[in-house]
C-alpha positions in Angstrom: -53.8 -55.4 -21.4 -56.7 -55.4 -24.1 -56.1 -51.5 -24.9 -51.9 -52.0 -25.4 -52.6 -55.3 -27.6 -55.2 -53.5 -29.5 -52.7 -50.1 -30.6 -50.4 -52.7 -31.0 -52.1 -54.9 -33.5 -53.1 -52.1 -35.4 -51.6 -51.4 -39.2 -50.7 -47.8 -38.7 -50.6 -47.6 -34.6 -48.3 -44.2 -34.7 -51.0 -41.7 -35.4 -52.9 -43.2 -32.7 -50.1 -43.8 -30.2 -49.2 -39.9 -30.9 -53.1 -38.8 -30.1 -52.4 -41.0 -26.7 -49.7 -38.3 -25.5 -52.6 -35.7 -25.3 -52.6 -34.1 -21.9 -56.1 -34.7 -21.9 -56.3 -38.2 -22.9 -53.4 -38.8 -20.3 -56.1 -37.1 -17.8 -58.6 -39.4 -18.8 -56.7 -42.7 -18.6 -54.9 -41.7 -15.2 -58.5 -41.2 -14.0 -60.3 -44.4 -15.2 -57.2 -45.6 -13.8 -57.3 -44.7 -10.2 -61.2 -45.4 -10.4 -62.0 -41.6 -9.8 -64.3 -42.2 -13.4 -66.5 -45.2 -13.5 -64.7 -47.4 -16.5 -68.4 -47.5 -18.4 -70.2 -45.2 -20.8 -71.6 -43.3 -18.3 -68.6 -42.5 -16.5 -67.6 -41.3 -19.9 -70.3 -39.4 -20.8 -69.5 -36.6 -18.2 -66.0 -36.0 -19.5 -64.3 -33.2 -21.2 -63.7 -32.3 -24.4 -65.9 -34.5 -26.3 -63.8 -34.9 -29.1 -61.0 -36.6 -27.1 -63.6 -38.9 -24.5 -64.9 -40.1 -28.4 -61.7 -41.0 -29.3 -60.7 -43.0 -26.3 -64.2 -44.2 -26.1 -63.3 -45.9 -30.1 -60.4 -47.3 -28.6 -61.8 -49.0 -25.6 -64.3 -50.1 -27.4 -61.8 -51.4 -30.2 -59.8 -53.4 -27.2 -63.2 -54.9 -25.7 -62.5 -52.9 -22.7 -66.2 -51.4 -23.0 -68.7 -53.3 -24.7 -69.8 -51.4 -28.4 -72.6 -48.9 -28.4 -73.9 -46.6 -31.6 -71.7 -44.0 -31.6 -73.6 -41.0 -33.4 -76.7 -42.2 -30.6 -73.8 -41.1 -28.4 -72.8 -38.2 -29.7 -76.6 -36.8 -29.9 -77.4 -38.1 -26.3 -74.4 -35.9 -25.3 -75.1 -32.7 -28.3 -78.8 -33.2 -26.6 -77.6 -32.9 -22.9 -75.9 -29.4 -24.0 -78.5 -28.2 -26.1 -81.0 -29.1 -23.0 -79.1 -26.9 -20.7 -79.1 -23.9 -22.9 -83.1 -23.6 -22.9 -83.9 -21.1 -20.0 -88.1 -22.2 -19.9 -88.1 -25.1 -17.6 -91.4 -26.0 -19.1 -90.2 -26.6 -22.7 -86.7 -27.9 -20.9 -89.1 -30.5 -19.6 -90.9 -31.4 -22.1 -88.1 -31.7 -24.4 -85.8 -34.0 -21.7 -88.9 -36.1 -20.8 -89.7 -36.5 -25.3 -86.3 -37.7 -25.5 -86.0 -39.8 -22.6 -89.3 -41.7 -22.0 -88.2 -44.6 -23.7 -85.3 -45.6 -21.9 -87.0 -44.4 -19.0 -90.0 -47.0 -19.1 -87.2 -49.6 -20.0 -84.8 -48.5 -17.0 -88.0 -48.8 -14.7 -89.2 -52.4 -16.0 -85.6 -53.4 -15.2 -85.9 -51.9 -12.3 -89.3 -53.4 -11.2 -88.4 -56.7 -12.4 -84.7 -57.3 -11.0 -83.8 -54.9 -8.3 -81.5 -53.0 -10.6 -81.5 -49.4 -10.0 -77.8 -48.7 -11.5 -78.4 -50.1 -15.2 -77.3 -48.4 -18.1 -78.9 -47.7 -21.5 -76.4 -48.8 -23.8 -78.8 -49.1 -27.1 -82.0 -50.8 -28.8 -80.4 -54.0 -30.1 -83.5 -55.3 -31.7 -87.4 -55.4 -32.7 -88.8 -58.5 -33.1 -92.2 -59.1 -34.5 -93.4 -63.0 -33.7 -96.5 -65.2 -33.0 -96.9 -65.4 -29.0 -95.7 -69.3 -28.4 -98.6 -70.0 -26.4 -101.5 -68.2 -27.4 -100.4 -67.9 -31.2 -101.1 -64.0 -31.1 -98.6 -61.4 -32.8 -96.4 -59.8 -30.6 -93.7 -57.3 -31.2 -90.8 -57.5 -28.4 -88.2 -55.0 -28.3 -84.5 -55.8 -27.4 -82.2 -53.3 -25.3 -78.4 -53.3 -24.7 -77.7 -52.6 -21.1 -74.4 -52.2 -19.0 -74.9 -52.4 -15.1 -72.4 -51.3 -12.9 -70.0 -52.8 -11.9 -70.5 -53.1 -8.1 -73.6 -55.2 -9.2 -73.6 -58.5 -7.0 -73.0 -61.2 -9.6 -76.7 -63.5 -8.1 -79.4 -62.3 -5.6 -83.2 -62.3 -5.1 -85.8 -59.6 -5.5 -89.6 -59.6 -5.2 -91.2 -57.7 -7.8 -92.7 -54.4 -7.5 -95.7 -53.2 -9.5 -99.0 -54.3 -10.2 -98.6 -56.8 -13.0 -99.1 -60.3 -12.7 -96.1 -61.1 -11.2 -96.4 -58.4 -8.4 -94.6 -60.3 -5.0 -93.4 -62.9 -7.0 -89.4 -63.9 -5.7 -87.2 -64.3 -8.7 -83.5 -65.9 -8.3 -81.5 -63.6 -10.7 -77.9 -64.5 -12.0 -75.4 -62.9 -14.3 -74.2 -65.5 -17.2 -71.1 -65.5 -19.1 -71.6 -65.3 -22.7 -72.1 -67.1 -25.0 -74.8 -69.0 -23.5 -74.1 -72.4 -23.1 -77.6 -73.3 -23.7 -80.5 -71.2 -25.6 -83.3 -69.2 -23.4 -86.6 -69.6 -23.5 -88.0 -68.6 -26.5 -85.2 -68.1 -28.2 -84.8 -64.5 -26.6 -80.8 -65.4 -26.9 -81.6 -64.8 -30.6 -80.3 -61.0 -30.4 -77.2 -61.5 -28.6 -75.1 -62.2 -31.8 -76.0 -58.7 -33.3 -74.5 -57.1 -30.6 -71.6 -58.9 -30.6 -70.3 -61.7 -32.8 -68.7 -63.5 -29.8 -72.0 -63.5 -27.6 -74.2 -65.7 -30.1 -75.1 -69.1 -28.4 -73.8 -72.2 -30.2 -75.8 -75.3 -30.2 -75.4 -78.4 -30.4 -77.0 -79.0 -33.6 -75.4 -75.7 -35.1 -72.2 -76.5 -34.5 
């Protein structure tokens, strides 16, 4: 198992072996366990005490059993959520949530709109990239985002696009991919994979 090899391999694996025994933590293992929390951030994020779900979320993320994600963006996504439910206005409530969320919101919906995918996760921003368009040779900034879908999520199907844009009824074949790539994408918009993990960046031929 990724989580035993990972305590295991570690210089001084007592303290955390010790920090295991923590009713709490026992809670929270026996549950991912027996499925009754989704093993994702998500799941995650609804747990209590927060202290103890960030400490197990280090260590699953330290075995590779969840994939890395900021962990102070974390942290104030969660300190946020609290802080949200202590303002009685609903107005200003509003305002604040929607401030903080529109982002990932417009990303979710894009996904949503172009894929099918209605479960995705944020995870983080992995990149910005600013870039002459390849075909019409005008700047363009693209921005990169980490997401997790669930993991129900079939691993090919087809959707038609929703929307109004250009590609509104358009029938796309979309496929998960193992990583790394075993060719580059289009564009090079593989290029941001390695920054989010080491083990994701493709390897070409001509690189190797």
């Amino acid at each position: 198992m990724p989580l035993v090899t990972a305590l295991l391999e570690m210089d001084r694996p007592r303290s955390r072996l010790i920090r295991l025994r923590n009713p709490d933590v026992v809670r929270l293992l026996q549950s991912l366990a027996n499925g009754d929390i989704p093993l994702t951030h998500e799941g995650l994020h609804q747990q209590t005490p927060w202290r103890t779900v960030a400490h197990l979320r280090d260590l699953l993320m330290d075995s590779g059993v969840l994939p890395r994600v900021d962990r102070q963006l974390m942290l104030f996504q969660r300190s946020f959520r609290e802080r949200l439910a202590t303002i009685e206005d609903s107005e200003r409530r509003r305002l604040l949530h929607r401030f903080a969320t529109r982002n990932e919101e417009a990303v979710l919906r894009e996904v949503a709109e172009e894929t099918g995918l209605l479960t995705a996760a944020m995870v983080r921003k992995a990149a910005v990239e600013d870039k002459l368009h390849s075909d019409t040779g005008q700047p363009r900034r693209t921005s990169f985002f980490f997401l997790q879908a669930s993991a129900d999520t079939s691993d090919a199907w087809d959707h038609q696009v929703n929307g109004d844009g250009d590609d509104a009824g358009v029938t796309f074949a979309c496929r998960f991919l193992p990583f790394p790539l075993e060719q580059p994408l289009a564009d090079d918009q593989d290029a941001w994979l390695g920054h989010i993990d080491p083990r994701w960046t493709t390897v070409t031929v001509g690189s190797q």
